[in-house]
Steps between C-alpha positions, in 0.01 A plus 500: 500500500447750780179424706452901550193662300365604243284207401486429095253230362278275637211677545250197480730362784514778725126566403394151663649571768367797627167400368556194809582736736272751456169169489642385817606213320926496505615161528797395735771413233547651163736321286640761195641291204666590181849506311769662698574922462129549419435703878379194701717602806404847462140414426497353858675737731241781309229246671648435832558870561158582396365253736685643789407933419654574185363686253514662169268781280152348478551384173762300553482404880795238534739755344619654847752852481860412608395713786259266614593378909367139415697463185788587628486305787430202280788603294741461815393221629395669790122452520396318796173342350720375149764277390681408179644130484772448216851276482699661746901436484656190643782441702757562225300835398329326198146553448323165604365222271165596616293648745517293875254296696599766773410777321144386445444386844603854641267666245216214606563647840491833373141481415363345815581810726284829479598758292702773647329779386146327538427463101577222234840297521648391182797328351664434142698182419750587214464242384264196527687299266814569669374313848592099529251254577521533892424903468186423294416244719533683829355801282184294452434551897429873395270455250274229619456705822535854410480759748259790475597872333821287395589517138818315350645571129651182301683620222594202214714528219401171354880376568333178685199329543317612868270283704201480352340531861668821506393635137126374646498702833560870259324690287775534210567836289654414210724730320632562166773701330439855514382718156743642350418851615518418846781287482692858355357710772611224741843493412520925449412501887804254599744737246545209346694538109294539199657129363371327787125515371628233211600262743174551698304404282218601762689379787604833648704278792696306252586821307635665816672192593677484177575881408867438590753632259611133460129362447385720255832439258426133560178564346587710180764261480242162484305750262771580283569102518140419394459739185777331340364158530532280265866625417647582801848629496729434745604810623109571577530179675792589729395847586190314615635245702743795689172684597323264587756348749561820669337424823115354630304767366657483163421137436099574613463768206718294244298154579159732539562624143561191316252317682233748391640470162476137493122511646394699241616275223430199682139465350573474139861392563507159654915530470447818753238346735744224553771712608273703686445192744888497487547801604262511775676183630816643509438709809470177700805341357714793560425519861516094571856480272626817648514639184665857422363789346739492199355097435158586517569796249689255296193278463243763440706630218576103376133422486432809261799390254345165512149628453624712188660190330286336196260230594 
């Protein structure tokens, strides 16, 4: 999901912050938690810019115009008082396994010089959960001995467990899926297709992400698949399989689908809860066995004809 603005949601969040700031009382490290596509990343960059000028109407001050300098600059990289740490590419031009030791010392650096323009510095790590244990460790430096008017952004998906000396040195805003109305207005401002809100499911991110052509056929196809449970007919069945092999994004909506379908049922069906757990193991196993997206379809699709068979 783009980090540019509008802001939608998370009011109490954004609320607590600015309440800190404007009581003197903003803490050095801010760690924003919450399931991924819910505006974490953008919830950040909204504070960082606002910390270094940026500025929206009055009612909604960390909403800064596309026009703004500071947003823009933050946008490009280009701010001299700001930096953004993610998994940058490795030698063979693959995105790295997670984010370096190296990185975090430069940005530990980063915040023991002056800021350029003679206000706040601040930084986002994209995520926290995404460092190994020698970045949180050298992290830890930062955070023990923060520097003043220096404020640094941890962003968690809840992919990993962190340090708990790091989750003890921030103040933590913790986010949830976005109402329904804002989730609509948030994907109306990326263009984003009128299908994609299904697959949101108040995750505007993951909607964006999977507003392909190919992911939302893989999703009317695990639909399709899942209203004619118990008596599923093989032609359903193929069909399914076809879309849901098409390529990475394809197999997200098709496994999203069924596992929501299966989560639903799982309380009152112990047959579903159990394949539930199967299914939410099967991401592991496919990526340790080197499994291909046309296997991992066929076992989604096997675990619902065994689910519909007679106990």
């Amino acid at each position: 999901m783009s980090t540019g603005w509008p802001l939608f949601g998370h009011a109490l969040a954004q609320q607590r912050f600015l309440d800190a700031f404007a009581h003197g009382r903003l803490h050095h490290a801010w760690l924003i938690e919450g399931p991924e596509g819910i505006g974490k990343s953008r919830l950040a960059h909204c504070l960082a810019a606002f910390l270094l000028g940026a500025r929206g109407p009055a009612d909604k001050p960390l909403d800064a115009p596309e026009t703004d300098e500071v947003r823009r600059a933050c946008a490009a990289g280009s701010h001299p008082d700001f930096r953004l740490l993610k998994r940058e590419l490795n030698d063979k031009g693959k995105l790295a396994q997670d984010i370096s030791v190296d990185q975090i010392r430069e940005l530990t650096n980063f915040f023991t010089m002056k800021a350029a323009l003679g206000g706040w510095r601040t930084g986002i790590i994209d995520a926290i959960d995404e460092t190994n244990r020698h970045g949180a460790n050298a992290l830890l430096k930062t955070l023990e001995e923060p520097t003043p008017k220096c404020v640094l952004f941890l962003i968690n998906h809840g992919r990993e467990p962190i340090l708990p000396t790091i989750r003890s040195r921030c103040r933590v805003l913790r986010l949830s899926v976005l109402s329904e109305a804002d989730c609509l207005s948030a994907l109306e401002a990326a263009g984003a297709p009128a299908q994609a809100a299904r697959i949101a499911r108040g995750r505007p991110g993951r909607g964006i992400r999977l507003s392909s052509p190919t992911a939302l056929a893989a999703a009317e196809a695990a639909r399709a698949l899942l209203h004619s449970v118990p008596r599923i007919p093989d032609k359903l069945a193929m069909a399914a399989l076809s879309a849901a092999s098409a390529d990475e994004r394809a197999m997200e909506a098709f496994r999203g689908e069924i596992s929501k379908w299966l989560a639903e049922r799982a309380e009152t069906q112990p047959a579903a809860a159990k394949l539930w757990l199967q299914q939410a193991r099967l991401a592991g196993d496919a990526e340790r066995l080197n499994m291909d997206a046309a296997q991992v379809a066929s076992k989604l699709v096997a675990g619902l004809y065994e689910l519909a068979q007679p106990v």
